[in-house]
C-alpha positions as CSV (number, residue, x, y, z in Angstrom):
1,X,-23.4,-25.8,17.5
2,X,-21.0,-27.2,14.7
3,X,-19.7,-23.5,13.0
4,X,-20.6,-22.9,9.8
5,X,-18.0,-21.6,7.9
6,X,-19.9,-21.1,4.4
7,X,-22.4,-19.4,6.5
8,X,-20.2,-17.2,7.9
9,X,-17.9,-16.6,4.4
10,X,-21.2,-15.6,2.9
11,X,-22.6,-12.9,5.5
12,X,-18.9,-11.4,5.7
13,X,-18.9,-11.1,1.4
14,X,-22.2,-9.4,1.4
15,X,-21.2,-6.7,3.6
16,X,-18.2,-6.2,1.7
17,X,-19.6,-6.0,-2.6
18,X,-17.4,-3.8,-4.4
19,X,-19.6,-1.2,-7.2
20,X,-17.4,-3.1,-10.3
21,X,-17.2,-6.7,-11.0
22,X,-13.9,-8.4,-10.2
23,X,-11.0,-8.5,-12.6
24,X,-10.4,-12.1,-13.7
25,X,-7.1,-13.5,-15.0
26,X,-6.1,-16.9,-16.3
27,X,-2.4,-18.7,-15.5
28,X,-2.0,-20.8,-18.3
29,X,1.2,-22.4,-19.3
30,X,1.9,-24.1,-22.5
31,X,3.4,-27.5,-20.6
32,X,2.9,-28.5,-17.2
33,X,5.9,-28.4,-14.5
34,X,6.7,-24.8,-14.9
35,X,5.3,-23.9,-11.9
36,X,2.1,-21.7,-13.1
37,X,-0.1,-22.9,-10.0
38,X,3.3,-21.8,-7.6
39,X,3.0,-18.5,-9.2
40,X,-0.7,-18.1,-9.2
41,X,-0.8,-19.1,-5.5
42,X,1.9,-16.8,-4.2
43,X,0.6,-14.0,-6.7
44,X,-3.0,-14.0,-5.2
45,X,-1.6,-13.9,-1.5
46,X,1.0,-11.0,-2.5
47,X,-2.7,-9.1,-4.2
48,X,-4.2,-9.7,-0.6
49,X,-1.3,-8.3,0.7
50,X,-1.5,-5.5,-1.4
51,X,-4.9,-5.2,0.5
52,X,-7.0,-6.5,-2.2
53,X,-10.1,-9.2,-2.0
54,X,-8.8,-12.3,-4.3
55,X,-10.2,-15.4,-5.1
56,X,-8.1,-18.0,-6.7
57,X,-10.6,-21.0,-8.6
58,X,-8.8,-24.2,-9.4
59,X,-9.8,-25.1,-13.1
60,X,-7.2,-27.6,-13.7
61,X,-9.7,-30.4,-12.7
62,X,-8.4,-33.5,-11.7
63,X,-4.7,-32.4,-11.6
64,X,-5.5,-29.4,-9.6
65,X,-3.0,-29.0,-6.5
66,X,-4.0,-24.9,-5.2
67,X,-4.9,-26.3,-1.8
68,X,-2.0,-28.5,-1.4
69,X,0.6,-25.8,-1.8
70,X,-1.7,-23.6,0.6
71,X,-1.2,-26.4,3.5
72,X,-4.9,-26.8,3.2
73,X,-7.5,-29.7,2.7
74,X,-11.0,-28.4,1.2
75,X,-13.8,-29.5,2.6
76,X,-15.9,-29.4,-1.1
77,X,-14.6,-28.9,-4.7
78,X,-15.9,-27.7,-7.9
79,X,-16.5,-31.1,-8.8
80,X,-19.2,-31.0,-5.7
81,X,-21.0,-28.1,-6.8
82,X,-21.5,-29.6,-9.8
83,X,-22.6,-32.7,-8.7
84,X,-24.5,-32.1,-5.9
85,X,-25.8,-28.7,-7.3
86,X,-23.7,-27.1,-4.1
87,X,-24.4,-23.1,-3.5
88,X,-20.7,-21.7,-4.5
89,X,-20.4,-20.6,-0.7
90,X,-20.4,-23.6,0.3
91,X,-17.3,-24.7,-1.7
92,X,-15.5,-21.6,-1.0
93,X,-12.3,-21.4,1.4
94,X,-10.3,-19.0,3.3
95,X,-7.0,-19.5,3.6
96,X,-3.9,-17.6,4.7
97,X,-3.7,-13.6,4.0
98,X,-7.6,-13.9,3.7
99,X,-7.1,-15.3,0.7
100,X,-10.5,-17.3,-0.4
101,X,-10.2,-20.3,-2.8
102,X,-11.9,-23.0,-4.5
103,X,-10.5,-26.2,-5.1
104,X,-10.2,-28.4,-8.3
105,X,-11.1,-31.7,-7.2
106,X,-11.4,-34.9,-9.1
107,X,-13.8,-37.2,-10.9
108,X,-15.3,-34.9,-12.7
109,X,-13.5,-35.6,-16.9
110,X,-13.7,-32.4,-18.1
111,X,-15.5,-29.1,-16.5
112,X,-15.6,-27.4,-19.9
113,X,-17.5,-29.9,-21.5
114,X,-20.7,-30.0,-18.9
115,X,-24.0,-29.9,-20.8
116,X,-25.5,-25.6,-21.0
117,X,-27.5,-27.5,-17.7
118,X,-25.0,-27.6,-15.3
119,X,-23.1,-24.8,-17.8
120,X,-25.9,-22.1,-16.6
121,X,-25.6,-23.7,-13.0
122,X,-21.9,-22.8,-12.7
123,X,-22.3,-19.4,-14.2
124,X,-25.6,-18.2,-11.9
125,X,-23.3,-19.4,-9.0
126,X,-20.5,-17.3,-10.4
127,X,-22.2,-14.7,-11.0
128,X,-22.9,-14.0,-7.2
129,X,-19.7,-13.4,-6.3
130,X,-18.1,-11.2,-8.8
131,X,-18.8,-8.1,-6.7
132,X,-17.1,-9.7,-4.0
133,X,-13.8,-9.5,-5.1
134,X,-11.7,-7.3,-6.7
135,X,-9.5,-10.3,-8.8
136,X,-10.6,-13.3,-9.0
137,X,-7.6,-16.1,-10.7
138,X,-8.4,-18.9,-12.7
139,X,-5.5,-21.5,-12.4
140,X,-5.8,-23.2,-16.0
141,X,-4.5,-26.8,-16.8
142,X,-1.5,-27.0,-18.8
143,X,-2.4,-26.4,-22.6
144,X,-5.5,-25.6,-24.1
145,X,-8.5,-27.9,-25.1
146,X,-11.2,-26.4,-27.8
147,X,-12.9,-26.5,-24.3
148,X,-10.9,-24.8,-21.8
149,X,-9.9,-21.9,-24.3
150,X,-13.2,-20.4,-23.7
151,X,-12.8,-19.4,-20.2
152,X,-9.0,-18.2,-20.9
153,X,-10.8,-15.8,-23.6
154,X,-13.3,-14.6,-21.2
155,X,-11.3,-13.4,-18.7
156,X,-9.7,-9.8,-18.8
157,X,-6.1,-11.3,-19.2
158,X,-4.1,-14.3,-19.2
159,X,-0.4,-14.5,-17.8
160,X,1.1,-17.1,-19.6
161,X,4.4,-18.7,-17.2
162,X,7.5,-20.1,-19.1
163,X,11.2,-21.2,-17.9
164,X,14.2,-20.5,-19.7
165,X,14.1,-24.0,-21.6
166,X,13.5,-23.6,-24.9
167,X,10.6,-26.3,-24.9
168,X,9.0,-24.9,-22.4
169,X,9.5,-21.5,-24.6
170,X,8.5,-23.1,-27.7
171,X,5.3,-24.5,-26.1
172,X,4.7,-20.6,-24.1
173,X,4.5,-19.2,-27.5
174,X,2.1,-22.0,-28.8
175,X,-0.2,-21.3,-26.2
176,X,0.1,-17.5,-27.9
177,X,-0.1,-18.6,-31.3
178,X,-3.0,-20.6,-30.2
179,X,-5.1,-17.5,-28.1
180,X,-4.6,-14.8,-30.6
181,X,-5.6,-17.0,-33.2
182,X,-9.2,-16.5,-31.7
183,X,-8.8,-12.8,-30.4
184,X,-5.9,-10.6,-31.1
185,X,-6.8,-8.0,-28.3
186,X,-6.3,-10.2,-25.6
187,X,-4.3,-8.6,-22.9
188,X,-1.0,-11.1,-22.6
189,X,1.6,-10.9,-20.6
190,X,4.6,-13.4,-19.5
191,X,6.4,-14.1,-16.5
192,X,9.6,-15.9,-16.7
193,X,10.0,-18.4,-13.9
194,X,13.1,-20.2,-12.7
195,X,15.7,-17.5,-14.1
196,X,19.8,-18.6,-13.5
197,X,20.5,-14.9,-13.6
198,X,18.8,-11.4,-14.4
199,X,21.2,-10.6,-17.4
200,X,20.2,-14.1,-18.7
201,X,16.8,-14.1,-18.0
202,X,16.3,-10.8,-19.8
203,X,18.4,-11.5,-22.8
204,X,15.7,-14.8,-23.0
205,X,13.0,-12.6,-22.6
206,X,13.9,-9.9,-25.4
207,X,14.5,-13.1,-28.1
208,X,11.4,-14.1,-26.7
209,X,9.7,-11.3,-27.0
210,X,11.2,-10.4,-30.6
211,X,10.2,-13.4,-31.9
212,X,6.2,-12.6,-31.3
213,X,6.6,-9.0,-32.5
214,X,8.0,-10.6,-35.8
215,X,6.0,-13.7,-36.1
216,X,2.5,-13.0,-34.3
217,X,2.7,-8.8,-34.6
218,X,2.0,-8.3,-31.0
219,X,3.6,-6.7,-28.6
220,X,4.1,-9.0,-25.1
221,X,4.6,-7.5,-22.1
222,X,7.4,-9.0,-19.4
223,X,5.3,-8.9,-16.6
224,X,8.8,-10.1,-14.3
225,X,10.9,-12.7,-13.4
226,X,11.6,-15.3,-10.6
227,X,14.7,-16.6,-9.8
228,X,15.7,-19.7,-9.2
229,X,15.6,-20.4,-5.6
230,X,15.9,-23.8,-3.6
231,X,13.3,-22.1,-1.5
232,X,10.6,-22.8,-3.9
233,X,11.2,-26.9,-3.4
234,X,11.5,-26.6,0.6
235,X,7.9,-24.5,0.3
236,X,6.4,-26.8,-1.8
237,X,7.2,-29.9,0.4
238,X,6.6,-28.4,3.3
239,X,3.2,-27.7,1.9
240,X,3.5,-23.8,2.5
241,X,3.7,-21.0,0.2
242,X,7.2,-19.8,-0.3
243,X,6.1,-15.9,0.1
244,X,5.0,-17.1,3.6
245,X,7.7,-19.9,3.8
246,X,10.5,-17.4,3.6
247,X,9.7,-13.8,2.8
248,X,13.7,-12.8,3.0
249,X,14.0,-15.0,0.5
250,X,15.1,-14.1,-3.5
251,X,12.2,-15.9,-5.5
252,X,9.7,-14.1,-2.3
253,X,10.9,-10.8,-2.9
254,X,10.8,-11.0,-6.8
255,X,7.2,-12.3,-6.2
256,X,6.6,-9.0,-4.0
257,X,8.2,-6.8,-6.2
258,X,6.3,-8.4,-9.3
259,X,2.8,-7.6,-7.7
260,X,3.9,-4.2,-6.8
261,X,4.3,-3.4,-9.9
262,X,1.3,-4.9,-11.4
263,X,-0.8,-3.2,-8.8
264,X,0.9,0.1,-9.6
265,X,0.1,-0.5,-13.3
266,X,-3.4,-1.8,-12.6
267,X,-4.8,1.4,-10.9
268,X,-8.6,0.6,-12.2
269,X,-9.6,-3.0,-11.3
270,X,-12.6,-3.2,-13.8
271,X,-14.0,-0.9,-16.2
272,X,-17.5,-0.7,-15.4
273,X,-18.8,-0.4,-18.8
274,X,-17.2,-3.6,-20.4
275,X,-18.6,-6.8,-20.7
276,X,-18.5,-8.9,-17.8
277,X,-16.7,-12.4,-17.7
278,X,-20.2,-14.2,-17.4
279,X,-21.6,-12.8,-20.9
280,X,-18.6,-12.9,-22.6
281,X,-18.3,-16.9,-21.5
282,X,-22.2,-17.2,-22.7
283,X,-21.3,-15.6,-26.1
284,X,-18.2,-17.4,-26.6
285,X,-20.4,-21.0,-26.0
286,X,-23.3,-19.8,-28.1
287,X,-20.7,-19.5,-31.3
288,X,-18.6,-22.5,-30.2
């Protein structure tokens, strides 16, 4: 008997519902190549370290690489369900740390723009696993469409990744600009990757961060920062994450340290009573 592994995923995430919905966070970056999917991947395994249930869903369709830098090849994508009208078990992963995934896939132009058909189709799926999980990760394509904004706005907080260059800065607080534009209370925070040194990376941050308070009237919170580490290259071409790759190493242990702290900070997953990601998507498409 071939084993069935989407059979087996669901029986083992029925047993195990949590009593709120999962907490959902979007990586976006303002420009691509600043490692945002990196950082979401080794994030969500250091959160399933940190003994959580995590699910990281590859939204950056067509470009999406989460199961390359896990050392994995999915079997189905997002692009499946859709097409083939797939249950969302059967597109669903496991891979290291018990981390559970779903990959991007390709051929599929844009998933934000699928008619309220196949819309309704992804959101009944999603909606059968949000008690599964205590965070489930949206890895965002670089930017934001008129599209793609909707999902960042649904979700309980967006961590928006930047380097030390200042385009890469000037396009991080674009991407700002752009999502408080359409909601000012939506919970923002920054991690700065690829830092030379912690004095320098710091003294970035705080101009950084100065220049929102002055500009945009919000306050940003400096979620961390990652150094940068030649470990990070090695990992990704050996196709393994680097908090796996090398946990002795600098970038790893800033990682750790990071997701410590937002654990630590994060002591209530989900507030019961708020709106859930599903109807807060739904309103956000009925006014679009």
């Amino acid at each position: 008997m071939v084993y069935d592994q989407a059979d087996s995923l669901r029986r083992q995430l029925e047993l195990s519902k949590n009593p709120r919905e999962a907490k959902t966070i979007s990586f976006v970056s303002g420009k691509g190549g600043v490692g945002k999917t990196n950082i979401a991947v080794n994030f969500s395994l250091e959160l399933c370290n940190q003994g959580k249930k995590v699910l990281i869903i590859d939204l950056d369709i067509g470009m999406g690489n989460v199961e390359i830098l896990l050392g994995l090849h999915a079997k189905k994508t997002i692009v499946d369900m859709m097409h083939d009208q797939l249950p969302i078990y059967d597109i669903m992963e496991i891979g290291p740390n018990n981390l559970s995934y779903i990959a991007g896939g390709s051929g599929l132009a844009n998933l934000f723009s699928m008619d309220e058909y196949k819309m309704n189709y992804f959101l009944e799926q999603y909606q059968l696993i949000v008690r599964m999980f205590d965070y489930i990760i949206f890895d965002m394509g670089a930017g934001a469409t008129q599209s793609s904004i909707d999902f960042i706005l649904a979700s309980d907080e967006c961590i928006v990744i930047t380097t030390p260059e200042p385009t890469s800065i000037t396009d991080a607080y674009s991407m700002i600009k752009h999502i408080l534009s359409y909601d000012r209370t939506m919970q923002l925070s920054i991690i700065l990757n690829r830092s030379d040194t912690t004095n320098n990376g710091l003294r970035t941050m705080e101009r950084f961060q100065n220049v929102i308070s002055k500009f945009l009237d919000v306050e940003i919170k400096l979620l961390g920062m990652l150094p940068d580490d030649k470990t990070v290259s090695s990992a990704v071409i050996h196709q393994a994450p680097f908090v796996l790759a090398n946990k002795k190493s600098a970038v790893a242990k800033s990682l750790k340290q990071l997701t410590a702290n937002y654990c630590s900070s994060n002591t209530t997953v989900h507030n019961v009573e708020s709106t859930s990601f599903v109807q807060r998507l739904k309103n956000l498409l009925k006014n679009r």
